[in-house]
C-alpha positions in Angstrom: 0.0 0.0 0.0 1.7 3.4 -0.9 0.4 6.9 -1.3 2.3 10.3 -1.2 0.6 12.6 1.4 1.2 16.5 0.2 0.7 19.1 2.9 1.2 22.9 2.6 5.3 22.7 2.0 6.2 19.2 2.1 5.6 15.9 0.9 5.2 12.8 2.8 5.5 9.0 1.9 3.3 6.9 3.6 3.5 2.8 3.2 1.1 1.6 5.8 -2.4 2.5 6.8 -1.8 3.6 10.3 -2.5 6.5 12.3 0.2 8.9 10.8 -0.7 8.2 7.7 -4.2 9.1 8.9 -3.3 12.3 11.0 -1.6 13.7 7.9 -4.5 13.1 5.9 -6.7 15.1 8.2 -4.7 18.1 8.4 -4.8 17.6 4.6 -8.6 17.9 4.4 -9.7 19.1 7.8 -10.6 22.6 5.8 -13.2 21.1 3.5 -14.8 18.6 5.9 -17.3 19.5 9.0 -15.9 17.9 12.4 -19.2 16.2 13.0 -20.4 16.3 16.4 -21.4 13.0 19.0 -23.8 13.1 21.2 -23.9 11.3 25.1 -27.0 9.2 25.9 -28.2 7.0 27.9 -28.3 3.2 27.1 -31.2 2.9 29.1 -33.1 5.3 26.7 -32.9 2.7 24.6 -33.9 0.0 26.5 -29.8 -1.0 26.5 -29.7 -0.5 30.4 -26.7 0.7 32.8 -24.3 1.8 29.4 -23.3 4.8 27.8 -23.7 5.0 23.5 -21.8 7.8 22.1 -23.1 8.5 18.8 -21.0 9.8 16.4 -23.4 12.0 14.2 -22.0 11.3 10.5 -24.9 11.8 8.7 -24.4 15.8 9.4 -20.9 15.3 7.5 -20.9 17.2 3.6 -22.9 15.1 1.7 -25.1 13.4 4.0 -22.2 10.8 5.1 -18.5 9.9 6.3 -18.0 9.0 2.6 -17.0 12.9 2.1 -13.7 12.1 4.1 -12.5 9.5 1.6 -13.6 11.5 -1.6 -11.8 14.4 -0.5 -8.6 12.3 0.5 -8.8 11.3 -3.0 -9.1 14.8 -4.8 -6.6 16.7 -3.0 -3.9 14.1 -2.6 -4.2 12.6 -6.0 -3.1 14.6 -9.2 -6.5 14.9 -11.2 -6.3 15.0 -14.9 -9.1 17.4 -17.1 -11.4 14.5 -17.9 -11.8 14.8 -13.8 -13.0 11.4 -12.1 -15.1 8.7 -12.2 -16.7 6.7 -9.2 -19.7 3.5 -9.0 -21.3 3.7 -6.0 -24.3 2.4 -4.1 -25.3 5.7 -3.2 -23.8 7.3 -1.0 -20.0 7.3 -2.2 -21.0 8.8 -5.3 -22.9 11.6 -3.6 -19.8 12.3 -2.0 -17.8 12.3 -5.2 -20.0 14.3 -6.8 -19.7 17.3 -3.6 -15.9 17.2 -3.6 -16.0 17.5 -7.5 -18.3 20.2 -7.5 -16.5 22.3 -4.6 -13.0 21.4 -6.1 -14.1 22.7 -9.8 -13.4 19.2 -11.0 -15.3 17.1 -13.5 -17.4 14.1 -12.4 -18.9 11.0 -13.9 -21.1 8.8 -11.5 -22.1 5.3 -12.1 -24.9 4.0 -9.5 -27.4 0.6 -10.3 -30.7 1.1 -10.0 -31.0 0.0 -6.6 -29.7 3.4 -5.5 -32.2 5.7 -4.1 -34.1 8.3 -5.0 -32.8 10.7 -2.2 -29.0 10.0 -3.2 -30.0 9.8 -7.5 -31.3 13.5 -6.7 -28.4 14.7 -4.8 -26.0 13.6 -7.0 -27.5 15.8 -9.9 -28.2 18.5 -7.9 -24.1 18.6 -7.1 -23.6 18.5 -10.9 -21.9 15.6 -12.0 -22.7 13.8 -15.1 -25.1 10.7 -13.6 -25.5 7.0 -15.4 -27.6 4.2 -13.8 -26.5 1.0 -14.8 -27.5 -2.3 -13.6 -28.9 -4.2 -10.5 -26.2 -3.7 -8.0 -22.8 -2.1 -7.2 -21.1 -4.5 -9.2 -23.0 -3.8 -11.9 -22.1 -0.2 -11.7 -18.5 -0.4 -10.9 -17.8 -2.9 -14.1 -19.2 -0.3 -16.0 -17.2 3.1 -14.7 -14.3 0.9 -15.2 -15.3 0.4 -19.0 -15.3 3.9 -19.5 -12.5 4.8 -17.5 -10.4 2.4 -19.7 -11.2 4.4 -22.9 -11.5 7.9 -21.5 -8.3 8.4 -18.6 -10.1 10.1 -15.7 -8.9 9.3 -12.4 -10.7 6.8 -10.5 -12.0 7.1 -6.8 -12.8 3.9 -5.6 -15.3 3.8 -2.8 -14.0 1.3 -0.5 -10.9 -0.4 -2.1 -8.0 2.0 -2.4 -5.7 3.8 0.0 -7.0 7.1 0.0 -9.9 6.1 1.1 -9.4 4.0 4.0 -7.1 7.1 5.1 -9.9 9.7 4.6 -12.3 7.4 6.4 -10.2 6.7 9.7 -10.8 10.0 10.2 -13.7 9.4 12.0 -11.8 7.2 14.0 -9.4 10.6 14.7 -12.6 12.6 15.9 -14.3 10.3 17.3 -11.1 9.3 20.1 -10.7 12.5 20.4 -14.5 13.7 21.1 -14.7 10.8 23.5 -11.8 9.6 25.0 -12.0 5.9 26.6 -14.2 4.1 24.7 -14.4 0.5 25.1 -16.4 -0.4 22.0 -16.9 1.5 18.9 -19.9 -0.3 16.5 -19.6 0.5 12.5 -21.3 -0.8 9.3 -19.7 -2.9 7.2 -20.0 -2.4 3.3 -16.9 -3.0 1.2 -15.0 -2.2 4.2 -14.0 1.1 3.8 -15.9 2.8 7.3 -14.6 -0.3 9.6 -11.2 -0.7 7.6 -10.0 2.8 8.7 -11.8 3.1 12.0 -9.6 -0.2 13.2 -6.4 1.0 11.8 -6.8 4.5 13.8 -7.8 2.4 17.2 -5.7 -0.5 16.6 -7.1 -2.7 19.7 -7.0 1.1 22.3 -11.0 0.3 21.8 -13.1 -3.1 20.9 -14.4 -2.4 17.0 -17.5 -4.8 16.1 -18.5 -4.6 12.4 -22.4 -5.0 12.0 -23.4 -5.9 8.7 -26.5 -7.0 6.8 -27.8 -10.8 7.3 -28.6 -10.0 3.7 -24.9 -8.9 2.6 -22.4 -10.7 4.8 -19.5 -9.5 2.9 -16.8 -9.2 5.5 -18.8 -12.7 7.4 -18.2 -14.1 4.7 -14.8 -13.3 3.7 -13.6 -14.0 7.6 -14.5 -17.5 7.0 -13.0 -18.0 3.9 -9.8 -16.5 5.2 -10.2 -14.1 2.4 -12.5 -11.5 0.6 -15.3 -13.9 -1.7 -18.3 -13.0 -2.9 -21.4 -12.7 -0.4 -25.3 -11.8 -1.5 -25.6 -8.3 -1.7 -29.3 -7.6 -0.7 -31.6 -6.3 1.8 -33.1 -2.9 2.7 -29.5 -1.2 2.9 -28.2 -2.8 -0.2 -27.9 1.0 -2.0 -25.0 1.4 0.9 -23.6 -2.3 2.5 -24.0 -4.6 -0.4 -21.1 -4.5 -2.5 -20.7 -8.1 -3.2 -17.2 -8.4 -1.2 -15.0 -6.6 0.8 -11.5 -5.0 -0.3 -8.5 -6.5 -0.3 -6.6 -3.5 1.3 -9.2 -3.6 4.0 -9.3 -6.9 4.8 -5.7 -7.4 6.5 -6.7 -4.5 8.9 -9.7 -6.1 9.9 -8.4 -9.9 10.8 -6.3 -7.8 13.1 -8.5 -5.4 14.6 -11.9 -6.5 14.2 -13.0 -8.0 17.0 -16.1 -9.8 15.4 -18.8 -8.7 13.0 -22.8 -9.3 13.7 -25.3 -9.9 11.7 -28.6 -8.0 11.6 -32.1 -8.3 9.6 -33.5 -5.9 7.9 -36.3 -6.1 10.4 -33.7 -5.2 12.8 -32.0 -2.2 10.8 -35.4 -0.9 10.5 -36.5 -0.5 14.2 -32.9 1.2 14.8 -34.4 3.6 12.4 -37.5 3.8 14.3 -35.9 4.6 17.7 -33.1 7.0 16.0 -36.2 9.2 15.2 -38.4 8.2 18.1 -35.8 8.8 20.6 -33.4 11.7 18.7 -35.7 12.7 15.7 -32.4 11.8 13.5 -33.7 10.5 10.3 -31.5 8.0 9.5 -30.8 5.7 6.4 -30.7 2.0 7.2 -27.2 1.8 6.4 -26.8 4.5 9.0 -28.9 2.5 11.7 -27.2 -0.8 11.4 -24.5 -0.6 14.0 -27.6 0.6 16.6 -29.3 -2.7 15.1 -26.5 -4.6 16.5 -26.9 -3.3 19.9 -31.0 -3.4 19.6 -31.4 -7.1 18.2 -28.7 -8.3 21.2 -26.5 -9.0 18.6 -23.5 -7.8 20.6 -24.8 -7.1 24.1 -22.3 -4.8 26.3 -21.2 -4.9 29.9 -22.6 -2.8 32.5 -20.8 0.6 32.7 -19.6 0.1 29.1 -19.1 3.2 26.8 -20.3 2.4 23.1 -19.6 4.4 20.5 -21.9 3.9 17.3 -20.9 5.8 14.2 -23.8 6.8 12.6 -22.9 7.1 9.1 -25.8 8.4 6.7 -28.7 10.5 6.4 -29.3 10.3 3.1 -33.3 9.8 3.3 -36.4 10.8 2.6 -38.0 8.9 4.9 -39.0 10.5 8.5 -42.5 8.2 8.9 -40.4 4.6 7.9 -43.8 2.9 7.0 -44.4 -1.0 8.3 -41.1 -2.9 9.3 -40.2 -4.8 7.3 -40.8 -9.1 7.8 -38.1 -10.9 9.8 -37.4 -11.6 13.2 
C-alpha cells in the first residue's frame, strides 16, 4: 500500500495504513470537511440498560455521510487529470464524489445501479456531475465506470478499495477518540469495508471495533470465514449502501487484526434502529446508518454494564421521517 501525502510545503511518503498516515490526511482535508459532532446518551433510553452510546453524528458530514472524508482524501492528494474522475457507488460514495468534484471545480462521472435511491439519484444531480444508472447492484455499476475509464483516462476514486480512502475514512476514528476519550467499543457498518477498515487502523485494539453488517450482505462474514475477501449476496433494505458483493482487499488485512467480530442484523432489525433513532433523537437516519444501533438493539453484541459504546452513525441520506411498516423478519 503506498500513497504520497502533500501538505502545505512538504511531501510525505506513507507505506502503511496507520494512524500517521491518517493524521496527515486530516490536516490535509480538515478545511473542507465538517468535524461532525457526538452526542452522550443513555443506554437505558434505549432499552440497552446501565451503558453509555456515544453516537458519532456522521450523517451531518458534507454530503449526507463519512464518505465525504474519503472523496476528499482522494481529490486533494491525487493529481487529477481534465477528464476529472469517475466513481460506481451504491449511493452514498458517489454523492460524495459528486460534492468534492463540484467544490473542487473538477469534473465528475457517477455510475450508480438502480437499486440506488431516489434521495441519493437527486443529490448527485443536484451537485452536478454527469449521472449514469447501470445495472442491479454495485457491481453492476462499478464494471461499468471501469469500462469507461479504460477508454476515456479520468482518475478513478474507488469507494472502498483504495488507500485514500481507508485514510480519509479513519478519520472518524481521529474525531471520534478525540470527542470521547476511553471508549471500550466502537460499533460501525460494514459495506466494502472502507468505514470499519480505517476506524480499526486508527484504534488498533486502544478500543473493541464490532462490524455490524447485513444478514442479507455478509460481505466481511463471509470473507472472515473463507480467510479471504469472496463474494457474499448483496441484498436487503440497505443494499444501496452495505452490499457491495465483497469486501476490499486492502481492508481486509486491517480487519483480521483489529476487528474483534462482526454481527449480523435483519433488515427487520436495521429498520427498528431507524424507528428509535427518530423516536428517541428525531435523526432521520438511512438504514445503512442505523445498522451498527441494530447490532446493539437485536442483542447481537450485548455490552457490559458501565460500558461506553460508541456507534458511528454514518448516513442520512433519506427521505424517509415516517419509515412505513417494518419490514418481515425476526
Amino acid at each position: 500500500m503506498y500513497v504520497k501525502i502533500r501538505l502545505e510545503a512538504e511531501a510525505l511518503t506513507v507505506t502503511t495504513i496507520d494512524r500517521a498516515a491518517i493524521e496527515a490526511t486530516y490536516t490535509r482535508i480538515t478545511p473542507h470537511i465538517r468535524v461532525t459532532p457526538v452526542i452522550e446518551v443513555r443506554g437505558a433510553d434505549f432499552g440497552l440498560g446501565d451503558v453509555t452510546l456515544v453516537l458519532k453524528l456522521e450523517l451531518l458530514q458534507h454530503s449526507g455521510s463519512f464518505k465525504a472524508r474519503g472523496a476528499f482524501a482522494n481529490l486533494l492528494l491525487r493529481d487529477v487529470p481534465a477528464v476529472g474522475v469517475v466513481a460506481a457507488s451504491g449511493g452514498n460514495h458517489g454523492v460524495a464524489v459528486a460534492y468534492c468534484a463540484m467544490r473542487l471545480g473538477v469534473r465528475a462521472r457517477i455510475f450508480v445501479p438502480t437499486v440506488c435511491s431516489p434521495a441519493k439519484i437527486e443529490r448527485i444531480r443536484a451537485y452536478g456531475a454527469e449521472l449514469v444508472v447501470t445495472g442491479e447492484r454495485y457491481a453492476d455499476a462499478l464494471a461499468a465506470s471501469q469500462a469507461w475509464a479504460a477508454t476515456a483516462g479520468p482518475l478513478t476514486v474507488h469507494a472502498f478499495d483504495q488507500v485514500e480512502t481507508l485514510l480519509g475514512q479513519g478519520t472518524v476514528g481521529l474525531e471520534l477518540a478525540r470527542q470521547a476519550p476511553k471508549l471500550d467499543t466502537v460499533l460501525v457498518a460494514v459495506g466494502g469495508g472502507g468505514l470499519i477498515g480505517g476506524i480499526a487502523a486508527w484504534f488498533q485494539g486502544d478500543a473493541r471495533v464490532v462490524g455490524v453488517e447485513p444478514s442479507a450482505a455478509p460481505t466481511l462474514t463471509e470473507a472472515l470465514k473463507a480467510g479471504r475477501p469472496v463474494d457474499a449476496e448483496a441484498g436487503g433494505i440497505a443494499a444501496d449502501s452495505l452490499a457491495p458483493r465483497r469486501v476490499g482487499e486492502l481492508m481486509f488485512p486491517i480487519a483480521r487484526k483489529y476487528v474483534d467480530r462482526v454481527v449480523l442484523v435483519s433488515d427487520a432489525e436495521i429498520h427498528r434502529a431507524q424507528e428509535a433513532l427518530w423516536e428517541k433523537l428525531r435523526l432521520a437516519v438511512e438504514p445503512g446508518g442505523a445498522a451498527p444501533l441494530a447490532g446493539l438493539l437485536s442483542g447481537g453484541y450485548a455490552p457490559t454494564a458501565g460500558e461506553r459504546v460508541g456507534v458511528v452513525v454514518c448516513g442520512g441520506n433519506t427521505t424517509a421521517v415516517s419509515f412505513g411498516p417494518t419490514p418481515p423478519g425476526p
